[in-house]
LOTORTI-82934 format. One record per residue (C-alpha): residue in three letters; z, x, y. Coordinates in steps of 0.02 Angstrom, whole numbers, padded with zeros to 5 digits, always signed. Layout:
LOTORTI-82934
ALAZXY
...
end
This chain:
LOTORTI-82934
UNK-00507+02062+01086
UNK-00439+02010+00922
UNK-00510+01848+00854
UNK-00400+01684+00864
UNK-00317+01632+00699
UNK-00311+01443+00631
UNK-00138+01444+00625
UNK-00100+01507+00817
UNK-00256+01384+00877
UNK-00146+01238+00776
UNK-00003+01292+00831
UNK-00053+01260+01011
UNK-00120+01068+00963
UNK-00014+00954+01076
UNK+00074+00843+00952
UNK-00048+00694+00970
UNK-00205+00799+00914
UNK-00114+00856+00756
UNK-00045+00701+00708
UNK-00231+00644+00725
UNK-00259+00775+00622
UNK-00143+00731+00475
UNK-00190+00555+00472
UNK-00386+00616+00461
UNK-00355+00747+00311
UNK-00229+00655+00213
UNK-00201+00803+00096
UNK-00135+00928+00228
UNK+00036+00841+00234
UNK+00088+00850+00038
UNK+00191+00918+00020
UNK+00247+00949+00197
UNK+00194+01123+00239
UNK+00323+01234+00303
UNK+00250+01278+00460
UNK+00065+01301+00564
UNK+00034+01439+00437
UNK+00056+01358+00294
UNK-00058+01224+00344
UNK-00175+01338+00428
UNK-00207+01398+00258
UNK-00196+01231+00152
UNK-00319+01195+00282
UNK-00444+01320+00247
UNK-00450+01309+00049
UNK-00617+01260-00023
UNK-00576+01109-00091
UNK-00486+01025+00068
UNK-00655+01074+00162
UNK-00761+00977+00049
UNK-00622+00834+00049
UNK-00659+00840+00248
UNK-00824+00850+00256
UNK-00860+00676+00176
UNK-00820+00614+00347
UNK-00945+00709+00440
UNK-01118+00639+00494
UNK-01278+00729+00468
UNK-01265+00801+00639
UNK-01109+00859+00626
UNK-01122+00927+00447
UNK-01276+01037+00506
UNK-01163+01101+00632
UNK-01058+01142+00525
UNK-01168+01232+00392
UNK-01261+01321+00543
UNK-01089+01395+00589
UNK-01078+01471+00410
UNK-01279+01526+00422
UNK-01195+01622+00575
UNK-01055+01690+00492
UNK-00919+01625+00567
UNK-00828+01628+00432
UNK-00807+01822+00458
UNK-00842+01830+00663
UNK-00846+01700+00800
UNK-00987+01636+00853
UNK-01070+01588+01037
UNK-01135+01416+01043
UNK-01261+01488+01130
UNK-01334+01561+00955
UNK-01286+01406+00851
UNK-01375+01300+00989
UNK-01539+01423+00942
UNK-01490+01429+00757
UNK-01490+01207+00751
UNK-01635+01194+00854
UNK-01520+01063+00948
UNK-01347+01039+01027
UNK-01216+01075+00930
UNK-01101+00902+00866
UNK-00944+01013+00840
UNK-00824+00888+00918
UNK-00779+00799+00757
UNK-00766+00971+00691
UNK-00627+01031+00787
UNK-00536+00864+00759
UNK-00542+00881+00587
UNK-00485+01089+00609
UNK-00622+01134+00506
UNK-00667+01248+00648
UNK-00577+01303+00788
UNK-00643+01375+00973
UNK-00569+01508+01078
UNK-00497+01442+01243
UNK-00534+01591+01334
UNK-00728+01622+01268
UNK-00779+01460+01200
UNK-00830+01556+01025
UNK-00822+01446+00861
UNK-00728+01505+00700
UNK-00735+01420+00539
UNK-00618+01470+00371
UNK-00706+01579+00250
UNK-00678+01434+00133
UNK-00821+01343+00216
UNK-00949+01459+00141
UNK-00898+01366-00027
UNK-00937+01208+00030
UNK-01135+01223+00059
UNK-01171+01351-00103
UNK-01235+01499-00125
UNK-01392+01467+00020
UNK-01331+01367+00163
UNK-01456+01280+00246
UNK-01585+01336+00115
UNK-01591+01507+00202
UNK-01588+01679+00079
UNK-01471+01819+00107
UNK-01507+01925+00299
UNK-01591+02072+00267
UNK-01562+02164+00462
UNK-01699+02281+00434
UNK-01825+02131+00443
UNK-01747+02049+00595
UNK-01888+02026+00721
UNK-02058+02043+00622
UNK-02180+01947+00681
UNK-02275+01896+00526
UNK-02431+01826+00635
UNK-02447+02013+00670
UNK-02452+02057+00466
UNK-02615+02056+00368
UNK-02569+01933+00243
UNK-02685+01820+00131
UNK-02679+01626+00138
UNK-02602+01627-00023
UNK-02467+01738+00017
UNK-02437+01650+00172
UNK-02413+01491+00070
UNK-02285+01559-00036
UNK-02180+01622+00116
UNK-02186+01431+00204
UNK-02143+01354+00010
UNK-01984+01474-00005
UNK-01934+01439+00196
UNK-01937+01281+00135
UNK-01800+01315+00022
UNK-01718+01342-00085
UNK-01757+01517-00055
UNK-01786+01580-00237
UNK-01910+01574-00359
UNK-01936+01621-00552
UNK-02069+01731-00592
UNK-02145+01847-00716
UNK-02220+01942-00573
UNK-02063+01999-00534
UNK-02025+02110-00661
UNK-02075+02280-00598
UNK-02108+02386-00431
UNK-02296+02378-00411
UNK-02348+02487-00260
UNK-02453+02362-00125
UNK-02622+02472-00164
UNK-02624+02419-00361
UNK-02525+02248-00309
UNK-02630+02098-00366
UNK-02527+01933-00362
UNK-02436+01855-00182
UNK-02266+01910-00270
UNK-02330+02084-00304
UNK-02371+02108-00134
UNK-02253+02027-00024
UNK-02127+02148-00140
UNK-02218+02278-00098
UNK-02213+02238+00080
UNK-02016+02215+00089
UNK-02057+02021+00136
UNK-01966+01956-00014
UNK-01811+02030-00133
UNK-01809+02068-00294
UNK-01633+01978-00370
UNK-01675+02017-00544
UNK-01804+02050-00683
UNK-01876+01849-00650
UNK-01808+01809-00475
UNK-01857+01817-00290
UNK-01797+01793-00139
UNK-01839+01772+00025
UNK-01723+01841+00185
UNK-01667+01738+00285
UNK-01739+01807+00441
UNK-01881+01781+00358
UNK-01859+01585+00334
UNK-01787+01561+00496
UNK-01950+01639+00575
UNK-02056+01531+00472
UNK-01939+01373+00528
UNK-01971+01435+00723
UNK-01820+01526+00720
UNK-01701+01350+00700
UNK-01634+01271+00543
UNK-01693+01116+00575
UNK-01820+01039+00706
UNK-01788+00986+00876
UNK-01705+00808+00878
UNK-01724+00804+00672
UNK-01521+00791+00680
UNK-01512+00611+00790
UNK-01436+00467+00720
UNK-01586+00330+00638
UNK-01576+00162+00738
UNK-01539+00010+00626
UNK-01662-00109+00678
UNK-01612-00297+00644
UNK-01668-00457+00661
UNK-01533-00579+00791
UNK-01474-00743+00706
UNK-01355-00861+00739
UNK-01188-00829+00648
UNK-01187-01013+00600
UNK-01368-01003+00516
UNK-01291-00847+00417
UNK-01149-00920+00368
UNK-01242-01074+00287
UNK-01378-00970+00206
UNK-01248-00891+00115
UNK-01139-01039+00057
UNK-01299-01092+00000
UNK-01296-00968-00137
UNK-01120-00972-00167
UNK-01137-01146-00230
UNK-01290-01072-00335
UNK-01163-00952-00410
UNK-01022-01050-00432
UNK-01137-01186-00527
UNK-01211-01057-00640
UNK-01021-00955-00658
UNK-00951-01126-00717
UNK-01103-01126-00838
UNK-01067-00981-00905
UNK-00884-01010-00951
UNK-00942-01179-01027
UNK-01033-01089-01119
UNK-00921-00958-01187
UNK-00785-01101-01221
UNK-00916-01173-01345
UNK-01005-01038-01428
UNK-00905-00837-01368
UNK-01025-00700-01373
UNK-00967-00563-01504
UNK-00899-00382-01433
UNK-01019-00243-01491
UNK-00939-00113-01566
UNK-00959-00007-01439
UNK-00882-00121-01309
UNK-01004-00236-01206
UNK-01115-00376-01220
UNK-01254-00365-01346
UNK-01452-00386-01294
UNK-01478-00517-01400
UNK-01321-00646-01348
UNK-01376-00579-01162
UNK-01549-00675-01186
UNK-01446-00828-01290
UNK-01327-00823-01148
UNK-01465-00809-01004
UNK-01567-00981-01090
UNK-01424-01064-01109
UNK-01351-01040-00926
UNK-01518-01056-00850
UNK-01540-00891-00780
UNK-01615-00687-00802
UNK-01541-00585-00881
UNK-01492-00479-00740
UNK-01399-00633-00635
UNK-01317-00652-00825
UNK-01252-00479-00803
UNK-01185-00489-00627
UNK-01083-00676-00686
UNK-01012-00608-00842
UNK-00957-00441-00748
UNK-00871-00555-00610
UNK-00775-00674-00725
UNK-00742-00531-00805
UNK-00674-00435-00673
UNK-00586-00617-00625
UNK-00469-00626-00767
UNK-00580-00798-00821
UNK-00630-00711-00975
UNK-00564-00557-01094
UNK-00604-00498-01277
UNK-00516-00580-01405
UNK-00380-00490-01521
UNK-00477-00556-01678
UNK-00539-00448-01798
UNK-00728-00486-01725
UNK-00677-00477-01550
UNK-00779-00630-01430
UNK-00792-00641-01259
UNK-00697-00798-01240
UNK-00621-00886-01095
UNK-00448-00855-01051
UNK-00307-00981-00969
UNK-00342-00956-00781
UNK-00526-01042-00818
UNK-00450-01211-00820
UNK-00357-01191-00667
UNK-00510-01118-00588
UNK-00636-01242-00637
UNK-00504-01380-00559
UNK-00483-01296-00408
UNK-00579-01313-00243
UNK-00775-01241-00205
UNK-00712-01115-00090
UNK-00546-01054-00181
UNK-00656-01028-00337
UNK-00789-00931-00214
UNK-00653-00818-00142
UNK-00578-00790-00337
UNK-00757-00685-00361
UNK-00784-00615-00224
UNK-00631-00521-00222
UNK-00638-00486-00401
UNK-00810-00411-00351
UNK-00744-00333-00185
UNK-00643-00254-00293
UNK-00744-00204-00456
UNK-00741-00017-00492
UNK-00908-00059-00591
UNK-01098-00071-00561
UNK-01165-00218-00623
UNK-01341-00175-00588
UNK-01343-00039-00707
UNK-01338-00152-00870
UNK-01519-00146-00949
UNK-01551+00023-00891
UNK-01550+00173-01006
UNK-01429+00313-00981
UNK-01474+00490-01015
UNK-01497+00474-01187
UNK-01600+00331-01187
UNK-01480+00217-01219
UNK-01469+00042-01150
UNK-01317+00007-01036
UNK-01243-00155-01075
UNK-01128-00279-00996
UNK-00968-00272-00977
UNK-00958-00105-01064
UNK-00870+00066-01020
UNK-01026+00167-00979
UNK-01042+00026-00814
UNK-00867+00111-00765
UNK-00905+00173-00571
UNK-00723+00194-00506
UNK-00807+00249-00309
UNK-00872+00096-00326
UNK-00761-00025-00230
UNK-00743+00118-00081
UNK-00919+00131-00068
UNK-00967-00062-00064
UNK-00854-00093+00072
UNK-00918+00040+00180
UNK-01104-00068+00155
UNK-01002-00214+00220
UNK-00897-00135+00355
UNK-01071-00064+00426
UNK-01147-00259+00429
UNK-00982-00299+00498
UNK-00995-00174+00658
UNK-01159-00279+00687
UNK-01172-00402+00830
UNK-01122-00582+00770
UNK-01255-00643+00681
UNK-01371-00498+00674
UNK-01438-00437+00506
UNK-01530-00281+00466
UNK-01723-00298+00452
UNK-01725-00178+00281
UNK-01636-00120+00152
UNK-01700+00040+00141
UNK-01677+00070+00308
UNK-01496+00007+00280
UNK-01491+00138+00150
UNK-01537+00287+00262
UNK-01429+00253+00414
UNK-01251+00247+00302
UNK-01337+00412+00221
UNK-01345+00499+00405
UNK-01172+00438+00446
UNK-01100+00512+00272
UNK-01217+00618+00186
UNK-01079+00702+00045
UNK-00982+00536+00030
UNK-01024+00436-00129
UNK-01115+00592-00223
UNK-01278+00529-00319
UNK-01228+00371-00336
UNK-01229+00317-00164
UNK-01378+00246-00130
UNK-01405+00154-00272
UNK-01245+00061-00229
UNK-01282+00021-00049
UNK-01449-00060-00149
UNK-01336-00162-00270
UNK-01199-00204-00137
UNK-01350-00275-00034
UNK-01419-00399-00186
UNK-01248-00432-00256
UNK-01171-00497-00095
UNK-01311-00603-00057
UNK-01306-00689-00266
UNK-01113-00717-00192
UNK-01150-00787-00031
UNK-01039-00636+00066
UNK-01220-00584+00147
UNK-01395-00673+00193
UNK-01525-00635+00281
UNK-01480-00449+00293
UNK-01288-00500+00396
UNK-01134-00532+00324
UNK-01061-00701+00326
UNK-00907-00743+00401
UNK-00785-00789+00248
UNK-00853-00597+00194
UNK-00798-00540+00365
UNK-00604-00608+00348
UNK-00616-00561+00159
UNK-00639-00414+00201
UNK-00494-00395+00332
UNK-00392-00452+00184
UNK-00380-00614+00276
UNK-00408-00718+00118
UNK-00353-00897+00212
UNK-00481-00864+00342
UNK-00593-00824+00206
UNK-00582-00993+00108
UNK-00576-01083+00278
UNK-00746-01002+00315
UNK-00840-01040+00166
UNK-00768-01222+00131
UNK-00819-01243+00338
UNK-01008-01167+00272
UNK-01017-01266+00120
UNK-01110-01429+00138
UNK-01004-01595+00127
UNK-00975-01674-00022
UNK-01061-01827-00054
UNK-00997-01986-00109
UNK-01143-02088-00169
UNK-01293-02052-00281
UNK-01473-02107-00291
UNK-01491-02183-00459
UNK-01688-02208-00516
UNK-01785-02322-00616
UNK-01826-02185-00768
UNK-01647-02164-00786
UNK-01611-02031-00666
UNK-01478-01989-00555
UNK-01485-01891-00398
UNK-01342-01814-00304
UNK-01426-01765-00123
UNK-01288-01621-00106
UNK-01122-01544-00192
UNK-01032-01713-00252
UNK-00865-01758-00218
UNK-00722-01679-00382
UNK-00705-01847-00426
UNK-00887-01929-00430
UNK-00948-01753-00524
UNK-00807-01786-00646
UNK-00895-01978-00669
UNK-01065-01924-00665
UNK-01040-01779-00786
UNK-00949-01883-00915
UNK-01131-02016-00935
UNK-01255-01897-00882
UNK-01342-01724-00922
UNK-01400-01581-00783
UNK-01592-01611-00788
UNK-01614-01486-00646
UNK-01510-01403-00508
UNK-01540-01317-00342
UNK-01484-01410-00173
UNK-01507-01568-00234
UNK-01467-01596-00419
UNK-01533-01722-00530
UNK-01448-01806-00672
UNK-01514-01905-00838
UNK-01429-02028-00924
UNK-01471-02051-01116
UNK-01409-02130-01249
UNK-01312-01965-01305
UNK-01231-01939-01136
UNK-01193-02151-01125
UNK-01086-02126-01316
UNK-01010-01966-01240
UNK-00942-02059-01102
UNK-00871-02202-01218
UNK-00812-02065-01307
UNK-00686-02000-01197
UNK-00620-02191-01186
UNK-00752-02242-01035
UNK-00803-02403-01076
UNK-00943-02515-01026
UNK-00886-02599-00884
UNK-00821-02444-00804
UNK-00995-02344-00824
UNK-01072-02510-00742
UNK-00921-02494-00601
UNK-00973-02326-00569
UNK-01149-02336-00556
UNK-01132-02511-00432
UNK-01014-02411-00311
UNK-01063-02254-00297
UNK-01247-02311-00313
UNK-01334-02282-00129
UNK-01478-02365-00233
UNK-01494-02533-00342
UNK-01430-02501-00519
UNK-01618-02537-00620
UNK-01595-02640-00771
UNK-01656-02535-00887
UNK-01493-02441-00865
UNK-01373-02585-00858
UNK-01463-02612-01037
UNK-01438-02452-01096
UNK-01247-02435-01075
UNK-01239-02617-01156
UNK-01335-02559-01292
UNK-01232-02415-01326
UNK-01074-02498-01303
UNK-01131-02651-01417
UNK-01134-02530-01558
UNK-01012-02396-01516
UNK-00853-02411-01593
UNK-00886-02527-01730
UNK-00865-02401-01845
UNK-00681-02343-01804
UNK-00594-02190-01878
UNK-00412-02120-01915
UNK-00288-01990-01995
UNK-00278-01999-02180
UNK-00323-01825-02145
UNK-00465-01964-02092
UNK-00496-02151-02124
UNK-00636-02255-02055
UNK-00635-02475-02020
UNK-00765-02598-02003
UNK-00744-02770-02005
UNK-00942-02762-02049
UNK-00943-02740-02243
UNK-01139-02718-02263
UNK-01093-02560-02146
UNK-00961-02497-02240
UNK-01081-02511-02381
UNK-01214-02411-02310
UNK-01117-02266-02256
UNK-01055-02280-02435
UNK-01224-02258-02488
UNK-01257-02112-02388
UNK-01242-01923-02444
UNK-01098-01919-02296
UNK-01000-02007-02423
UNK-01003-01886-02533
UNK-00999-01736-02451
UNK-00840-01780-02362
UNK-00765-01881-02508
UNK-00770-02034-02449
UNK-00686-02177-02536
UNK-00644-02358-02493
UNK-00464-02411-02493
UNK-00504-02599-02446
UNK-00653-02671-02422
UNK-00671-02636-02225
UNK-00586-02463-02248
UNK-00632-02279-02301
UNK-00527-02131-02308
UNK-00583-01933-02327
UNK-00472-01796-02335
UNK-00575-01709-02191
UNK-00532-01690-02043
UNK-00573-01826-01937
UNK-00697-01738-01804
UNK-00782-01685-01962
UNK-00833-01819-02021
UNK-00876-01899-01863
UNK-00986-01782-01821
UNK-01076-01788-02015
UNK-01077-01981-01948
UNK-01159-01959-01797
UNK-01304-01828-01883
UNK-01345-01946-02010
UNK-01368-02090-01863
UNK-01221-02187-01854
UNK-01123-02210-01698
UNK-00941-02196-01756
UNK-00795-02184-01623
UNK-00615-02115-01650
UNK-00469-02207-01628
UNK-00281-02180-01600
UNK-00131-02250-01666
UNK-00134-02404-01549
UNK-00320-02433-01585
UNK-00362-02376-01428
UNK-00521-02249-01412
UNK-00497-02074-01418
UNK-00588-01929-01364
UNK-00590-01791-01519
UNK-00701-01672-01431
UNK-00634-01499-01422
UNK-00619-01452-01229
UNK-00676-01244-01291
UNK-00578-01077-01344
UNK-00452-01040-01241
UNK-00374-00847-01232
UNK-00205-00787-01133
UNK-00236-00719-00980
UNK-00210-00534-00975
UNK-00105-00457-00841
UNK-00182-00419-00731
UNK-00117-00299-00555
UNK-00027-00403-00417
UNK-00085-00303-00280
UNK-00260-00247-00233
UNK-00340-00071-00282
UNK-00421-00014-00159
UNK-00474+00155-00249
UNK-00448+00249-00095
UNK-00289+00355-00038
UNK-00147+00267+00055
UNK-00147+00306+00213
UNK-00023+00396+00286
UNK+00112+00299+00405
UNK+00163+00333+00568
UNK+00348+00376+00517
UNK+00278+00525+00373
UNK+00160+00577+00525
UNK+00320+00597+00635
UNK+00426+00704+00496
UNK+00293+00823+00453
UNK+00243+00860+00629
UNK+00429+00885+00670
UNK+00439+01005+00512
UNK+00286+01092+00556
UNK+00363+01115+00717
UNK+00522+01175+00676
UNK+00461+01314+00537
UNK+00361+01371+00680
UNK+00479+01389+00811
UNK+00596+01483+00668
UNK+00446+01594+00629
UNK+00442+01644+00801
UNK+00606+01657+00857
UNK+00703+01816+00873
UNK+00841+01824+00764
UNK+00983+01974+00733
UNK+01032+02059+00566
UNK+00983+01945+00412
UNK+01113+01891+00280
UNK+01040+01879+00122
UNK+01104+01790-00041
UNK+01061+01894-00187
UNK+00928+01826-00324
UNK+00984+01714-00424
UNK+01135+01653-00347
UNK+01335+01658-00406
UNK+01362+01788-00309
UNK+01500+01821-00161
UNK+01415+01724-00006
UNK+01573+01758+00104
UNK+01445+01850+00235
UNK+01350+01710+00215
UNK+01478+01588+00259
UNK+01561+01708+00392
UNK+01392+01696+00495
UNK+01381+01499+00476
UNK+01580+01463+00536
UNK+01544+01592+00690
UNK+01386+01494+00729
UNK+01487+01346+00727
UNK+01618+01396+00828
UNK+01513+01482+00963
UNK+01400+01323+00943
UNK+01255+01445+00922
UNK+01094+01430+00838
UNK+01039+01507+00670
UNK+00892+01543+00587
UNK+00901+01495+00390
UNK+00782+01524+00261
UNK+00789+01408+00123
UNK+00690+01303-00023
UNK+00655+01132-00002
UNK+00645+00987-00112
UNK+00465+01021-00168
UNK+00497+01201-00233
UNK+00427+01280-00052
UNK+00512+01433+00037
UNK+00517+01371+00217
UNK+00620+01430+00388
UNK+00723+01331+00516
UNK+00824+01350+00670
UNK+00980+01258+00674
UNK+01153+01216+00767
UNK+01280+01201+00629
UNK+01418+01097+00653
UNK+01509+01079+00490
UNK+01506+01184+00359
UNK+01598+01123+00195
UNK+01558+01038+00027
UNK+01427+01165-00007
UNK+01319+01078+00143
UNK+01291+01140+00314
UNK+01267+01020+00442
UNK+01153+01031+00579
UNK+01173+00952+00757
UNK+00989+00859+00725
UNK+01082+00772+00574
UNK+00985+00864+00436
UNK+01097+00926+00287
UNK+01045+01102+00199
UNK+01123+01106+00055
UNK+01214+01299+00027
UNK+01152+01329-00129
UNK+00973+01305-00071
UNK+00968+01432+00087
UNK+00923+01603+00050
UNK+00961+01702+00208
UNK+01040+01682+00385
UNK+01045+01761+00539
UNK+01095+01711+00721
UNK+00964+01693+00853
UNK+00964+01817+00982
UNK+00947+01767+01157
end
């Protein structure tokens, strides 16, 4: 009995198994194949089988490559003998879905395309060539040395080949002296050339126990993980959200003050990564991640200077005003998103090269595809539950896709697991749920989630007797606003602690704070008494500040004190910014104002700038600013769309169709010559009688996409160089080829 082809098995799917089929290999419906032959062999090309296969699970993949080890690529097979050959049950189900194999109805026997051999190389399964002659020796009944012995169970080991210099000429087994000479000798390995051996399969499958792999080697891993309440994961991980956000908004205060130069070569340099790291309060590798995401976040972007900086763009300011969670959500999705790995910056690439930040060589564009599958897994978990190890994390998404994410894979799933927990999108081994709804695209669920995790602001502070301040929790916008202005971050963590100093007192009066609103703040947002040393300090400060008073001329500076005036006269500042009095309380410059405050200020004085209605003004720039580059509106997922419902419909229908006009009978054939022109009155002639008659015709014809296909149809009207057809299609004459009524 003659075997079953792909295209007739296919062509007897019931519509809902091949549109399964369609949606599952996205690439077998473009361009719409003509008919169950076409696709048939579209299907069975090497490089749609390797497409396919990155859905299959270990199990199923070993199926798979035990059907080739059968050679059922050239003959079906029994599952009887690829049950023996895995050493297990066959997991062929998936298989079948996915038509990269097809069974016989009648004898159960299992047929893959000769394309498969393609897909697992030149030894599937590790196994050699078969050598029949050698099919049932028993090598427990040879007389073979230990050594010999030891070389068979290396090569069944695979792969099956070896180098050697032994190999390089016939050496009868009575003068052999090495394990190669002699297993040559005794036909137990094969000589492929001059330097190469190898060992038959039959041969490797006897010293495997005659199956590919062991008995239950093929089962799925268990994920072992530890239960916790969804609630305890979800404030773990806002936990370090708040760590990141605190340390992102670092970073871009940072960069506003002092950018980081562009290498040449695109990147962040080793030496501003350690300036950068000190500075933010952080390793370098957290530094990495952070500039990567507001990177990645449109927050910053290379300048267009001729020394390029990192330097903060527009959307910064809008971010830092906007709430904890919305600021969250803004990098996680960048990250979600990121078709980079992070992780890799400080390691060396082949050439022993460091990879740096934010450069090219960090480029992984699987990356996205392949971080959402870690998350979709800890998604599939039971609320709250949160795998035990990492590693073990690592091997279970392995089983379930073993040639999905290439070489890379791993080392991803590692990254995916340590970035998402520095974002707060997983702790303690689970996701959390704002991660969850982020990623379901749900983005309002997501911000809901996190601001419900975060803890409540606070609206009071503890302030100390050594000058201190500390906020027991996040504090309210406009309290950190306050308590930023007057005091410096001493240290940070879950509760943060403030100090106020002289310098941070001026800075406040500076931005046009005066005394009696630092000594509001501090009495009503004070959980503790205000101590007097600081009610003396801000006094103090205040007492002096602003005595000195400067203005436009490009500058000018007042004092009603004239022994003041006199000793900033006296001063190299006076001379090094031109100083001159114009009246004997005032001094001009022709510096720039901010200048010569801040030469002021260094040399010990506590000037304060004023504006045109005397007022105090804050002069301090607010950081480098950069346009926001444009960035995409909608989402890249780096993955193919997938195909809809209504493109599933029309190429099922056309698949249909070319194969009910492939096997239709059909009378004499009218053919338009090559080239068209020509008289197509015969043509024509056939088309009115079939629409008279209201009889069906087959038509040959090219489609849109360049591809000769077939079709049965009812004419009725033909005119206008179309010909209408009673399912509402239009064929347009000068695209059919041939015609020909269908016989009853």
């Amino acid at each position: 009995m003659p075997a079953l082809a792909l295209a007739d098995w296919l062509r007897s799917l019931p519509d809902d198994r091949m549109a399964s089929l369609l949606r599952a290999r996205r690439d077998l419906a473009t361009p719409p194949p003509s008919d169950s032959t076409v696709l048939a062999t579209r299907a069975g090309t090497p490089g749609s089988i390797a497409r396919a296969c990155e859905q299959l699970d270990s199990a199923t993949l070993a199926t798979y490559e035990g059907l080739v080890v059968a050679g059922a690529d050239t003959e079906p097979v029994a599952p009887e003998r690829l049950a023996e050959l895995l050493g297990d049950e066959p997991a062929a189900a998936r298989l079948f879905e996915l038509a990269l194999a097809w069974d016989d109805p009648e004898t159960g026997e299992i047929q893959v395309p000769p394309g498969a051999r393609e897909t697992f190389g030149p030894f599937p399964a590790g196994l050699g060539d078969p050598v029949p002659s050698l099919a049932g020796t028993d090598l427990d009944e040879l007389d073979l040395g230990d050594d010999e012995r030891a070389l068979l169970r290396k090569l069944s080991a695979g792969p099956p080949i070896g180098r050697t210099r032994d190999a390089s000429a016939d050496v009868p087994l009575a003068r052999a002296e090495t394990p190669v000479q002699k297993l040559l000798a005794r036909g137990l390995l094969v000589r492929r050339d001059e330097s190469t051996v190898e060992l038959p399969r039959e041969l490797g499958l006897a010293l495997r126990g005659g199956a590919i792999h062991r008995e239950g080697e093929l089962a799925e891993p268990e994920l072992p993980v530890h239960p916790h309440g969804q609630s305890t994961v979800d404030e773990a991980g806002a936990g370090e959200a708040m760590e990141l956000l605190r340390h992102a908004e670092a970073l871009l205060r940072t960069w506003s003050d002092t950018p980081s130069p562009v290498l040449k070569s695109g990147g962040l340099g080793v030496r501003e990564i350690k300036r950068v790291a000190r500075e933010v309060d952080v390793d370098e590798t957290r530094l990495a991640l952070l500039a990567e995401l507001v990177a990645g976040a449109g927050l910053v972007a290379a300048s267009d200077d001729a020394t390029p900086e990192w330097v903060p763009t527009t959307l910064t300011d809008s971010w830092l005003s906007s709430p904890p969670a919305v600021r969250w959500m803004t990098l996680a999705q960048a990250w979600l998103d990121l078709p980079r790995l992070p992780g890799l910056a400080g390691q060396r690439d082949e050439k022993d090269k460091a990879l740096a930040a934010l450069a090219e060589e960090l480029r992984r564009p699987n990356a996205p595809m392949l971080r959402r599958r870690v998350l979709t897994t800890l998604s599939e978990l039971s609320g709250g539950a949160g795998v035990k190890s990492v590693d073990e994390l690592v091997a279970y998404l392995a089983w379930h896709a073993p040639r999905k994410g290439g070489r890379l894979r791993d080392e991803i799933a590692r990254a995916t697991m340590s970035e998402g927990a520095a974002l707060g999108m997983v702790a303690l081994g689970a996701i959390t749920s704002a991660a969850a709804a982020l990623l379901d695209d749900d983005a309002h669920t997501a911000a809901s989630a996190m601001a419900d995790a975060m803890p409540t602001p606070v609206e009071e502070v503890l302030v100390q007797a050594d000058l201190t301040v500390v906020a027991p929790g996040p504090l309210e916008a406009d309290l950190a606003t306050e308590i930023n202005a007057v005091a410096d971050v001493e240290s940070a963590g879950h509760a943060t602690v403030y100090r106020v100093t002289e310098a941070s007192v001026r800075r406040a009066l500076d931005t046009g704070r005066t005394a009696d609103d630092l000594h509001e703040l501090f009495r009503s947002r004070s959980a503790t008494p205000v101590p007097q040393g600081l009610t003396y300090l801000i006094d103090d400060v205040a007492r002096r500040h602003g005595r000195l008073r400067g203005g436009a001329a490009a500058s000018f500076l007042r004092c009603d004190d004239e022994v003041l005036i006199a000793e900033v006269m006296a001063h190299s500042v006076a001379r090094d910014h031109e100083l001159r009095r114009i009246a004997p309380t005032v001094l001009v410059s022709p510096f720039p104002l901010a200048d010569v405050l801040e030469a002021l200020r260094g040399a010990g004085f506590t000037p304060a700038a004023e504006g045109p209605d005397g007022r105090i003004v804050d002069l301090r720039p607010s950081g480098r600013r950069i346009p926001a580059r444009n960035r995409p509106t909608q989402r890249t997922t780096h993955a193919p769309a997938p195909i809809s419902e209504e493109q599933v419909s029309a190429v099922l229908a056309h698949i249909r169709a070319g194969d009910r006009a492939a096997t239709t009978r059909r009378g004499t054939t009218v053919r338009l010559p090559a080239g068209g022109g020509a008289d197509t009155s015969a043509t024509m002639a056939l088309l009115a009688q079939a629409t008279r008659e209201q009889r069906e015709v087959w038509i040959g014809f090219v489609d849109s996409h360049g591809t000769a296909t077939q079709r049965i149809v009812t004419p009725v009207r033909v005119g206008g160089g179309i010909l209408e057809g009673s399912d509402n299609e239009r064929y347009p004459l000068h695209r059919i080829t041939s015609a020909a009524l269908v016989e009853a």
